[in-house]
Every structure is written in structure tokens, then in C-alpha cells.
VMD Tcl script that draws the C-alpha trace (Angstrom):
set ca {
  {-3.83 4.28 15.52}
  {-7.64 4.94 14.56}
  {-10.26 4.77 17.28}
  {-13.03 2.63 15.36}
  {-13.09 -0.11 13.25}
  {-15.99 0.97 11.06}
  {-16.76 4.51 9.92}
  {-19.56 5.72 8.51}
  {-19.32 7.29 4.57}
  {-19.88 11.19 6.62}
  {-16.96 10.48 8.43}
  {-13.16 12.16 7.60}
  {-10.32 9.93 7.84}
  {-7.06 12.07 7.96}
  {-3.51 10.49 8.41}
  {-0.17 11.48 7.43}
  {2.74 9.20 5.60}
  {6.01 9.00 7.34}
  {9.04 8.16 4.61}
  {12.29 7.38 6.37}
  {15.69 9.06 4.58}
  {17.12 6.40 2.37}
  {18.75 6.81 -1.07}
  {16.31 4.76 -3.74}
  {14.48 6.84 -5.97}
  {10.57 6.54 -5.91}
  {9.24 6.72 -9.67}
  {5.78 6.90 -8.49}
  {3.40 6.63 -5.57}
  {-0.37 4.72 -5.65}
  {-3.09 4.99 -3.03}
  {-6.22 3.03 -2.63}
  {-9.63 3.44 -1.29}
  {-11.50 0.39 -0.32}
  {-15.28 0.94 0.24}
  {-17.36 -1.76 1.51}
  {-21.52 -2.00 1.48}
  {-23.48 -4.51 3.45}
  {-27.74 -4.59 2.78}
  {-30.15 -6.85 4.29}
  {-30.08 -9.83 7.52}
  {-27.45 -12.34 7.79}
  {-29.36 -14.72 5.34}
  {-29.85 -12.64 2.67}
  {-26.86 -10.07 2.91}
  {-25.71 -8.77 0.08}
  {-21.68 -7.35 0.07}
  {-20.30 -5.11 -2.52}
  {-17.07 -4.11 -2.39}
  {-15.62 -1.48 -4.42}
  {-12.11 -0.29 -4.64}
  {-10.57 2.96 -6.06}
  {-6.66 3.48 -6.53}
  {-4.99 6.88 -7.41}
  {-1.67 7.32 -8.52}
  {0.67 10.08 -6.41}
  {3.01 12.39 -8.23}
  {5.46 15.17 -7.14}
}
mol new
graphics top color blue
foreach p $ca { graphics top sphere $p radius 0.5 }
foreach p [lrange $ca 0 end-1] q [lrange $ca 1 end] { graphics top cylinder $p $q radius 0.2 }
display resetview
């Protein structure tokens, strides 16, 4: 679906989510954010990962 692997924090991700008709009730909706940051060479890279969730309501 997306074009690229990696993006760059200045570039806009935008999507849409699909829900098919069935009869369960959703109580409540979360999405999540994952950022990841890579410094340095291969020897001495350093990887922090970060992740942010936020929960969806009507």
C-alpha cells in the first residue's frame, strides 16, 4: 500500500480504516504510533524506540 519503507519525521502519512458491517459492538478503539531513531555507524549505533498509543472514541 505505501510507496517507501522509511519516511522521514517531515513526511505525512494519511490512510483510511475500512470496518466491514458485522453486528459486535466496539466499546473502544486504540491507535499507535511507533517512532524509531538510529545515531551513529554500525559499531556504535545507538536505537531508541519510542511508542505512543491513543485511544479512539465516537
Amino acid at each position: 500500500e505505501y510507496n517507501k519503507s522509511k519516511y522521514h519525521l517531515k513526511d505525512v502519512v494519511i490512510g483510511k480504516v475500512f470496518f466491514l458491517l458485522v453486528r459486535i459492538r466496539i466499546k473502544y478503539m486504540e491507535i499507535c504510533l511507533l517512532k524509531k531513531e538510529s545515531t551513529g555507524q554500525r559499531a556504535a549505533q545507538r536505537v531508541q524506540r519510542d511508542g505512543d498509543a491513543d485511544q479512539v472514541r465516537d
